[in-house]
N, C-alpha and C positions, 0 to 999 in steps of 0.2 A: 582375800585374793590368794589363791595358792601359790605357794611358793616366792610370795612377798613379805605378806603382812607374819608370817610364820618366823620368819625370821631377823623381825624390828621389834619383837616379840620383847619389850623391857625386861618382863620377867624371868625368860628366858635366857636374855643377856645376863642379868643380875646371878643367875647359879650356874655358868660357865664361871662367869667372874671369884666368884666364891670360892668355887673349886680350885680357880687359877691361885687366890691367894693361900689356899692351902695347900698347893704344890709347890710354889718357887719359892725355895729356900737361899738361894744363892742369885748376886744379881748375875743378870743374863743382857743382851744387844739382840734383838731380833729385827730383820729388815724385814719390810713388805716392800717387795718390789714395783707395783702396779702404780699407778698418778692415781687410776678409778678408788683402789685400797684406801691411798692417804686420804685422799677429800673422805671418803667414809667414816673413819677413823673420827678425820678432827671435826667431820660436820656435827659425827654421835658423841663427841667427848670423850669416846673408847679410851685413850692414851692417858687419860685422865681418871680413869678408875683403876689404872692397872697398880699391883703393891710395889712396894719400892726397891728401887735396884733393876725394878724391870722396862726398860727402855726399846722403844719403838724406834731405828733409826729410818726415816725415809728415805725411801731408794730413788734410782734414774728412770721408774718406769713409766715415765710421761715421751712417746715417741715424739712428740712437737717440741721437748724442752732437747731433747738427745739430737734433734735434725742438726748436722755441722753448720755453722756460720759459714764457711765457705757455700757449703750448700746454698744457704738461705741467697747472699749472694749472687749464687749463679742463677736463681728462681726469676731475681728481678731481672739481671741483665737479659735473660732469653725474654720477661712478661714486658720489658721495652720493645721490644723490637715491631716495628708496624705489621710486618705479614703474621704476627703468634695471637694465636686464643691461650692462652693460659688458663687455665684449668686446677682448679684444688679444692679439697675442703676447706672449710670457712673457720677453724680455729691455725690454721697457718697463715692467716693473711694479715695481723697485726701481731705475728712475731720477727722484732727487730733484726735487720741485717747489720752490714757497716755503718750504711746510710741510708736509712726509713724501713718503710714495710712495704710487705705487693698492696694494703690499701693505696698507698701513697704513690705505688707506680700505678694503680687504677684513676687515681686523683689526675696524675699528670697526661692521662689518655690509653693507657694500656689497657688490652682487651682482656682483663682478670676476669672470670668467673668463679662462682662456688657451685660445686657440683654434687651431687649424694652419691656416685657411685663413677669409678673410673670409665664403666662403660656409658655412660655419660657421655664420658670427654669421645671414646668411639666414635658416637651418635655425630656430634661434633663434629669430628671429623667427616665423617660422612655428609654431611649436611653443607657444610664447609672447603671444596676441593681445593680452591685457592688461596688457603688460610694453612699453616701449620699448628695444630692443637698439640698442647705440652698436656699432660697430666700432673699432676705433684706427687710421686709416689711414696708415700711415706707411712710410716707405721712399724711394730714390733709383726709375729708370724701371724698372726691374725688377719690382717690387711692384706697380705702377700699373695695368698688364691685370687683374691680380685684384681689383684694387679698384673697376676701372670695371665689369667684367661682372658682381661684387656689385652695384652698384648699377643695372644693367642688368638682372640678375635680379629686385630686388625691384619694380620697375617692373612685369612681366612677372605677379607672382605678385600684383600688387596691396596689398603690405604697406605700410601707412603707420605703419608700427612699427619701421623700420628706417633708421640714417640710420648713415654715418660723417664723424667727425672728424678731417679730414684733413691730412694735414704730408709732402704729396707736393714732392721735392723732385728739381731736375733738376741736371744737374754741367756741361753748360756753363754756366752762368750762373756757376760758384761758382769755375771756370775763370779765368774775365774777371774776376771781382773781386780774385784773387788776385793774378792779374797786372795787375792795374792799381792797387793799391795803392802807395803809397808807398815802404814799408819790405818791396818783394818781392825775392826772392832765390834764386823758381824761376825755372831757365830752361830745364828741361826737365819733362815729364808721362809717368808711368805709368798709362792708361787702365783703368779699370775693364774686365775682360772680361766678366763680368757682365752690365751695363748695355749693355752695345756689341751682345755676344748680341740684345737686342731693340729697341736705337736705330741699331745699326752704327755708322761711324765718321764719315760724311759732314759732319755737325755739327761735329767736329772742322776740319775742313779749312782753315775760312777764320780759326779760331782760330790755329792754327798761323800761318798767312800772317802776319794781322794783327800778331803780335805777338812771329813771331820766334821761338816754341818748337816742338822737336820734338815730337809725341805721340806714345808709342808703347802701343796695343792690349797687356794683358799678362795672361795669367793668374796660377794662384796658390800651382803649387805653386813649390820653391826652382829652380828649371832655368829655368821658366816667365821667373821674375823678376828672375835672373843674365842671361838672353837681351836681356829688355825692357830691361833698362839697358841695354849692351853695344849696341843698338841705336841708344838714346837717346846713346851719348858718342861713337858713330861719325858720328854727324848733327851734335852738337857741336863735332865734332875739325872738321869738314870745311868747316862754316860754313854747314849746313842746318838747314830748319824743315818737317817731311811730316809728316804722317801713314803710320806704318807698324801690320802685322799682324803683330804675335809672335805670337797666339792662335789661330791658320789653325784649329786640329783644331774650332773652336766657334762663331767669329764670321766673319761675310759682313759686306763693305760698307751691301749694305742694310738687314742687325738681320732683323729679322721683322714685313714687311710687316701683317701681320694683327693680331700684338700692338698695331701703333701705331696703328691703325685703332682700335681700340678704346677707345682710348686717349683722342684725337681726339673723341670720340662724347661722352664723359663730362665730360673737362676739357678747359682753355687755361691757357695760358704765361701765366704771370704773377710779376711782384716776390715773393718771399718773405723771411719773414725765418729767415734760421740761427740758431743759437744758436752764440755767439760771434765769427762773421760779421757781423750787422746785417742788413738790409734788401739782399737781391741781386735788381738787377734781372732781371728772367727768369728768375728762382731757383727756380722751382717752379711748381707745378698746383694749380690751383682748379677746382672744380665748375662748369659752365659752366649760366647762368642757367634752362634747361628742364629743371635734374637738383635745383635748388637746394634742392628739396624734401627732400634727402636729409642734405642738411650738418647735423649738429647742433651746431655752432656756433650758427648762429642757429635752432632748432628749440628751443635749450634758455637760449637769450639770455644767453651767459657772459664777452659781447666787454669786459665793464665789470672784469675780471679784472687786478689790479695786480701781476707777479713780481715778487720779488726775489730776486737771486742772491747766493750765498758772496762773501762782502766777501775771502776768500783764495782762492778756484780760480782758476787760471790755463788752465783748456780752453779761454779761447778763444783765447789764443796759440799753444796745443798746436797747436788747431785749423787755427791757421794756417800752420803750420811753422817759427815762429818760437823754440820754445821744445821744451826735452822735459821730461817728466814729473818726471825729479829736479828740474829746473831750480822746481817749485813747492813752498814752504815746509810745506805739509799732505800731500806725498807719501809714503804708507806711515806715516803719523803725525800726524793723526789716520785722512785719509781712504784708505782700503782699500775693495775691494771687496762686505764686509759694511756698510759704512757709510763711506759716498761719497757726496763733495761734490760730484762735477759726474757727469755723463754719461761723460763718459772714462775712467773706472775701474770704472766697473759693465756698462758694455758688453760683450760678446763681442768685438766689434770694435774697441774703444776702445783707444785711444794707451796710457794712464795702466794699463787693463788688463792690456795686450799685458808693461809692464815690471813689472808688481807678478807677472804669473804666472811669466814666464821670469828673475825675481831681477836685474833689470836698478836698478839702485840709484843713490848720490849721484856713483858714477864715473864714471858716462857723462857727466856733465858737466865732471869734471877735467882 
């Protein structure tokens, strides 16, 4: 299959690999930012062939592990309410709030559904005039076109019945925090391909400059991301900071014009908070003041919402790259992905996931 099987390609893999231990002479920290990257990684054992010294740290880019607990939260209190369709994708509904998940407000009679596309929840609303439909807006820049042209659309069709609750979140911002943290220890970046697909790379650029690390553009299958390092410790060996394109077959410099236009129309850059990160400046998108009508945030006034988090998860070190999943006391015992303490093990994309499904245990830390 083109553009699949080319690139699980063991053989293939095996002489980047080769080449990589013939290059990194010095150890190196290289983050992959992506959730999609890490499960690839530990499903192929990538991390496990790499030479010594050279360390994979995983990053926050699982948007379901990043959603704020406060956020999570406010999801239930509006998916209680009798007049709400609640509306989301289906890897958000068994991530833990204060107290339970939207399964468990679906249990107690709320009108949760799982949806495949925001315009979806539209339809919904349309269908619905008596009902208020929440959407879940969530996701890194990739999700963001479909969430702004929902909300573009119900403009269009006149629905004051439709609003989304949003935890749009962007990755330079979470970039710069990382590196500018105290206790950081990346000195190189695996870019989302993804996200690049409809931002490009350009945004990266002066990251790189400013601060001295290489990015490198990576896709997701195992060749994809044997390349992108390989790339990233040739830029280290040499004593460069660029932005490069491992991802050539998908992503252009400039993303997709159109997408971000859209994009643009709905929201602005603004501070956000992560989960397990704090408060990133520029960390994310907000509804810009002529769309405001749409947030149900304040549509359903839930700002007065107090989280509290697992006094033992450690996701937001995971988060950070500072830690791995054995490395936390409730790993596989109590919390598992039937009954998980933080967002990182009930994810798809999740760190804590990624080792509880590939049997990755207390020895990765020995």
């Amino acid at each position: 299959m083109k553009y699949m099987d080319e690139f699980r390609d063991p053989t293939l893999v095996q002489a980047v690999i080769a080449e990589l231990w013939r290059t990194a002479v010095r150890p190196h920290v290289i983050m992959e930012i992506c959730g999609g990257q890490t499960h690839a990684i530990v499903r192929s054992g990538l991390d496990r062939l790499l030479p010594p010294g050279l360390t994979l740290a995983h990053g926050p880019g699982c948007p379901v592990c990043v959603t704020p607990l406060e956020t999570l939260d406010q999801a239930m209190a509006i998916a209680c309410r009798p007049d709400v369709i609640f509306t989301s994708y289906g890897d958000m509904l068994r991530v833990p709030g204060s107290d339970g998940d939207l399964f468990g407000v679906r249990a107690r009679g709320g009108d949760v559904r799982v949806v495949y596309s925001p315009l979806d929840a539209v339809r919904l609303a349309q269908e619905n005039p008596a009902r208020q439909v929440v959407f879940f807006a969530i996701g890194f820049e990739t999700t963001a076109p479909a969430n702004a042209t929902s909300v573009v659309q119900a403009r269009r069709l006149g629905l004051r019945n439709f609003t989304i609750l949003a935890s749009q979140v962007c990755v330079p911002g979470a970039m710069r925090a990382i590196l500018s943290s105290p206790d950081n220890r990346v000195e190189a970046f695996l870019a989302a391909g993804h996200v690049c697909t409809v931002m490009g790379w350009r945004e990266y650029t002066p990251i790189a400059r400013e601060h001295g690390v290489p990015i490198v553009v990576t896709g997701f299958e195992p060749l994809d991301i044997a390349r992108g390092i390989l790339l990233a410790v040739k830029q280290l060996e040499a004593g460069r900071a660029e932005v490069e394109n491992a991802y050539e077959r998908v992503v252009t410099e400039p993303g997709n014009p159109g997408a971000q236009t859209a994009v643009r129309e709905v929201f602005r850059v603004g501070d956000r908070v992560w989960r397990g990160l704090g408060v990133i400046p520029d960390g994310g998108l907000h509804l810009r003041d002529e769309w405001s009508e749409f947030d149900a945030a304040k549509r359903f006034d839930v700002s007065r919402v107090k989280p509290v988090e697992s006094p033992i998860c450690i996701a937001g070190e995971i988060l950070k790259g500072l830690r791995l999943p054995a490395d936390c006391p409730a790993f596989d015992d109590p919390c598992t992905p039937d009954h998980p303490l933080g967002a990182t093990m009930v994810s798809a994309e999740g760190t804590c996931n990624a080792y509880h499904r590939y049997g990755r245990g207390r020895e990765e830390t020995e």
